[in-house]
N, C-alpha and C positions, 0 to 999 in steps of 0.2 A: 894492692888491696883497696887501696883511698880510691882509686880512679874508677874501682868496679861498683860500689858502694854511689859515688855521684852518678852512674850511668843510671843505677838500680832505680836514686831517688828521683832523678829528669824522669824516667818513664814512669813510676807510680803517680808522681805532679802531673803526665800530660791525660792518665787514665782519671783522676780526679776530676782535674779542668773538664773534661771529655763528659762525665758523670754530671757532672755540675752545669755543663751547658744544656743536656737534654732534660736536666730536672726543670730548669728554668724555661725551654720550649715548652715542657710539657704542662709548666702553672700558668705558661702564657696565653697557651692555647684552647686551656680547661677556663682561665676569665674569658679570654674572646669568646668560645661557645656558649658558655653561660648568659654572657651580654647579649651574644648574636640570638640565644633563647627567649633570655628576658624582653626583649627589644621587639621578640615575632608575637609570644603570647601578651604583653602587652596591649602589640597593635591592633590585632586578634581580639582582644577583650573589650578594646576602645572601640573597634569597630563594631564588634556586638551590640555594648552599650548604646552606643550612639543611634546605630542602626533602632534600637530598642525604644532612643526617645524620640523618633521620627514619629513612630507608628500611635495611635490613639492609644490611650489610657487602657482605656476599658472598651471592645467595639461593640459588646453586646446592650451597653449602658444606654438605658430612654430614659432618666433623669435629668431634669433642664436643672444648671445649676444660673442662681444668679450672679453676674460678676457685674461690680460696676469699674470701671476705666474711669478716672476723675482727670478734669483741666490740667493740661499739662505734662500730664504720665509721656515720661520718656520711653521709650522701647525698653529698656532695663526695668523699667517701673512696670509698664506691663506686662513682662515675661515673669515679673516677679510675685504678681497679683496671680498671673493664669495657673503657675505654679503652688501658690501656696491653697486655690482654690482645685485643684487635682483634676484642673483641663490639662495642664501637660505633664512630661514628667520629669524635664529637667529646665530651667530658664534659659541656660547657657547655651547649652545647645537651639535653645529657641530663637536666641539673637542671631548668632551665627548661622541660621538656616534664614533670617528673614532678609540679613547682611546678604549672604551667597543670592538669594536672590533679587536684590535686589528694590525692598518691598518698604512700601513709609505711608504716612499719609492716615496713621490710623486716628478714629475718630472716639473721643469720651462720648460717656455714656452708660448706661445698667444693661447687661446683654444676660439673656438665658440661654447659656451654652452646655452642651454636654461633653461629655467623658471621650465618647465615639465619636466626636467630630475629629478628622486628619488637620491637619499644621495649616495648610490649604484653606480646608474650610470656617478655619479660627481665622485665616486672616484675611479671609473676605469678608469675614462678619464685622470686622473691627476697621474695615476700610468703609466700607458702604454706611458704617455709621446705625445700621436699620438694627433696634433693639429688638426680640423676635416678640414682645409683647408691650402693651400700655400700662404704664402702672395705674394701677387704682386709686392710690392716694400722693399725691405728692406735697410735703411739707415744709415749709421755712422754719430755721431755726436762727431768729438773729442772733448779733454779736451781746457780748454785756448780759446775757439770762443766764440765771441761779439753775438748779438743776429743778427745784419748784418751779420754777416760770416753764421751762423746758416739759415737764412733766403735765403741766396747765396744757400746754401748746398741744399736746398729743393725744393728752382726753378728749380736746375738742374736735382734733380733727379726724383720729382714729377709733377703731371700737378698742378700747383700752382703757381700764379706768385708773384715774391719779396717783391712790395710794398703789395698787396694784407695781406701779411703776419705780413709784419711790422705795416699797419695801424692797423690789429685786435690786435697785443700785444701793441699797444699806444693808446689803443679805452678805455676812462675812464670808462667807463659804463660797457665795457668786465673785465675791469681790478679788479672792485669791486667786479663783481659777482666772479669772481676767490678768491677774499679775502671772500669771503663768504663761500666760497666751500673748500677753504684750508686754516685755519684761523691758523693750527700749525705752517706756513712756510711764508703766505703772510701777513705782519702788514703793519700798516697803515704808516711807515719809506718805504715803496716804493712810498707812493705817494707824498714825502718834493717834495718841487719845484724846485730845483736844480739836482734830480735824469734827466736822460735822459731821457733811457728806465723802466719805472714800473719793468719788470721782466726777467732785466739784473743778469745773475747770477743766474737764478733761473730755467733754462730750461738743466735740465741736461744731462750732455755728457755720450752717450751709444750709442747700437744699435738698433734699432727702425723696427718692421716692422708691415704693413702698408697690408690689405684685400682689401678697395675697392680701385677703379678706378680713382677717385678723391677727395682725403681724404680733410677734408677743414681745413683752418687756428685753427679752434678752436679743432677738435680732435687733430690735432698735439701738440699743446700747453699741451692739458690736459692729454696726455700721455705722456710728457715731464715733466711734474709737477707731474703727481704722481709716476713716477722714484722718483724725488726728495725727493717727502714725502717718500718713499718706504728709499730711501737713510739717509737722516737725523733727521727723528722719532729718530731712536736711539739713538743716541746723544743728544739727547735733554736734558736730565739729566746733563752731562757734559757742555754742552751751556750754563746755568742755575748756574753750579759750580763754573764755573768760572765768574761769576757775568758777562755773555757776553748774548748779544739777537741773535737770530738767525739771521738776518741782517749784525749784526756785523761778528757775525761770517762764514757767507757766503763774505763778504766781503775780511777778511781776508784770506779765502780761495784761494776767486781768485787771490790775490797778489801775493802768495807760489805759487798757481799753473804758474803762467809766471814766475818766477824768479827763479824756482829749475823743474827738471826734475825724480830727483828718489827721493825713500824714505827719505833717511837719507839727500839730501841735505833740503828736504823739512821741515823737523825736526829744523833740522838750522838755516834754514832762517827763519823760525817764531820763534823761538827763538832768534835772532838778532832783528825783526821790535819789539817784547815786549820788549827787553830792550832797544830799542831807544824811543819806547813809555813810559814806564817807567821813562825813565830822560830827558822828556820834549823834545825830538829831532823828528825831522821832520823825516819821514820814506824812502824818495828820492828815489823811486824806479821810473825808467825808465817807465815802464809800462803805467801806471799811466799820465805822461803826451801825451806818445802816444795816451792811451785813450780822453785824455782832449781835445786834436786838434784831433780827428776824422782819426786819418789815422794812418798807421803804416811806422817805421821808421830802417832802419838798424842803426843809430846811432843817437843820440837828439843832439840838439848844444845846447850851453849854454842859448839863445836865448829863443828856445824851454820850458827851464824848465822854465822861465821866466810868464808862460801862468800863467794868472788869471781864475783861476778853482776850482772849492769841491773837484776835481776829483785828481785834481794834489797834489800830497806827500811833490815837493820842494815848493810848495805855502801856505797849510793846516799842521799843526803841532798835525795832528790826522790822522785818519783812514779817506778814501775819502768817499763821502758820499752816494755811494753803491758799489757795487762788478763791476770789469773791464770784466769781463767774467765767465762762468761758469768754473767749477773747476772738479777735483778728487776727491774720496772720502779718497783718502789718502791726499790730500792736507786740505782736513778737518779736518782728526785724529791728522796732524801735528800741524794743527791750535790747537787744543784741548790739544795735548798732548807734545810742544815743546822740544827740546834738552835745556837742564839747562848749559849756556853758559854766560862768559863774555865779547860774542864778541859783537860790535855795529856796525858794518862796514861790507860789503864781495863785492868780486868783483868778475865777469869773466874771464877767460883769454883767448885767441885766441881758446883752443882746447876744452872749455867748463867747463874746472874745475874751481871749488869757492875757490876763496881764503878769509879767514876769517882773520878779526886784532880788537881788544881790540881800539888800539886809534886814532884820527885822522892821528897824526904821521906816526902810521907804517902802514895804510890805507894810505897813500900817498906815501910812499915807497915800498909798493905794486904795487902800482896805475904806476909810474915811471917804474919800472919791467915789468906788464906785458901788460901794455896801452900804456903809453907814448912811 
């Protein structure tokens, strides 16, 4: 009976195993089909896509739109412009079609491109350099100007007039939507209650030009702002390393940039306001209280520094509580990348050179030399 019973259970085992091996065929074969599906409509879909971002936008579209290419734009940087201005319709694909063929050499500049132009014909436009029109006005905005001075600059050169200019950059409703639209560069530290201007500091110093007849307050702005973003994306990493916000560090910027004119002073002197911030010292730049009482000064009285301000350095034993002016972008790098210094002190002297001193002391014996 034992011997018929192990026969019984050997052959019910080899019918199981036998069950157990086609189960396992059969889930092996349903993921491989599946994958080998996944893998076709995938391809299929990719290729569609891509196929899709080949072809123009829009081909029926006769809108010029304006795109400007700024100094420097890497091919990332201009697939990323052409994209967010809805000449193409993907960037990535736009690199790798300029890569595949082989294409470089493109040129800055403001172009009026459309919708309906092919990949082809964008990047003959950007090689050749030829903007397809003249602008009408073109504008300098130096470094070191208030958003008042900036606002002066534009009444005189545009039909626009001053206040026009200043209520749209203090219009809280414009100002959000901007933090909406630039969320890398505008936080919500432009809108503390003690800031003046929202986006002081933030409308960068370049050259500007300008197609129609009467540009209004808000393209101005917004091609003043994406100079900026074009300017300070890259940094951003660095902004971040040095455990600083972008705020902060636009802030900082504008300081260097009124208190040093070339590279290396600019080095310096943010390398001095970090070590006065460093050991708890007020940062007393001159700047700074001019900003705070609204005007400018060939010289402060004592008086002066006196002002109860955010803005002011001799009041605030921190950074003021936004930027005094727009800046350089080397006033930024400095900000980022200071001269490693133990000075806490520097001064001007009549013919513009910085004198640097370690302690109050010899900061006062300086001061006697080339002031007094």
């Amino acid at each position: 009976m034992s011997k018929k019973k192990n026969k019984g259970s050997y052959k019910d085992n080899l019918i199981a195993r036998s069950d157990e091996a086609r189960t396992v065929r059969k889930i092996v074969s349903i993921i491989i089909i599946s994958l080998i599906l996944i893998l076709i409509v995938g391809g299929i879909s990719g290729y569609m896509y891509v196929k899709s971002a080949l072809k123009p936008v829009d081909s029926s579209s006769k809108k010029e739109i304006n795109v400007e290419i700024p100094m420097g734009s890497s091919t990332s940087d201009i697939a990323h412009i052409l994209e967010e201005e809805g000449i193409i319709k993907d960037a990535r694909v736009f690199r790798f079609y300029i890569k595949f063929q082989n294409e470089s050499d493109f040129q800055a500049g403001e172009y009026a491109l459309m919708k309906s132009m092919t990949l082809d014909e964008i990047i003959e436009a950007l090689q050749k350099g030829k903007v397809m029109e003249e602008p009408l006005y073109t504008v300098t905005i130096p470094e070191g100007k208030t958003i008042e001075q900036i606002a002066e600059i534009y009444a005189n050169k545009l039909q626009i007039k001053k206040e026009d200019f200043l209520n749209k950059v203090n219009d809280p409703k414009y100002v959000e939507q901007l933090m909406n639209e630039y969320p890398e560069i505008l936080t919500n530290a432009i809108l503390e209650p003690d800031i003046r201007t929202p986006l002081e500091g933030y409308l960068f110093a370049a050259t500007y030009d300008f197609y129609e007849e009467k540009p209004t307050a808000e393209a101005i702005v917004e091609k003043m702002l994406k100079k900026t973003v074009a300017v300070v994306t890259p940094y951003l990493d660095d902004i971040a390393a040095k455990d600083s916000t972008v705020h902060e560090a636009i802030t900082m910027a504008s300081l260097v940039e009124n208190e040093a004119k070339t590279v290396e002073q600019r080095k310096m002197i943010a390398g001095v306001f970090y070590n006065r911030l460093e050991a708890g010292m007020k940062l007393q730049t001159d700047p700074t209280v001019q900003y705070a009482m609204g005007e400018h000064k060939d010289k402060v009285t004592y008086k002066d520094l006196e002002i109860k301000s955010p803005y002011n350095t001799y009041y605030v034993t921190k950074l003021p509580v936004g930027p005094i002016s727009n800046f350089a972008e080397s006033s930024l790098k400095a900000t980022l990348k200071p001269e490693e210094t133990e000075y806490k002190y520097f001064l001007h002297d009549s013919e513009g050179k910085i004198h640097y001193s370690k302690t109050n002391e010899e900061h006062n014996k300086l001061k006697e030399q080339y002031i007094d």
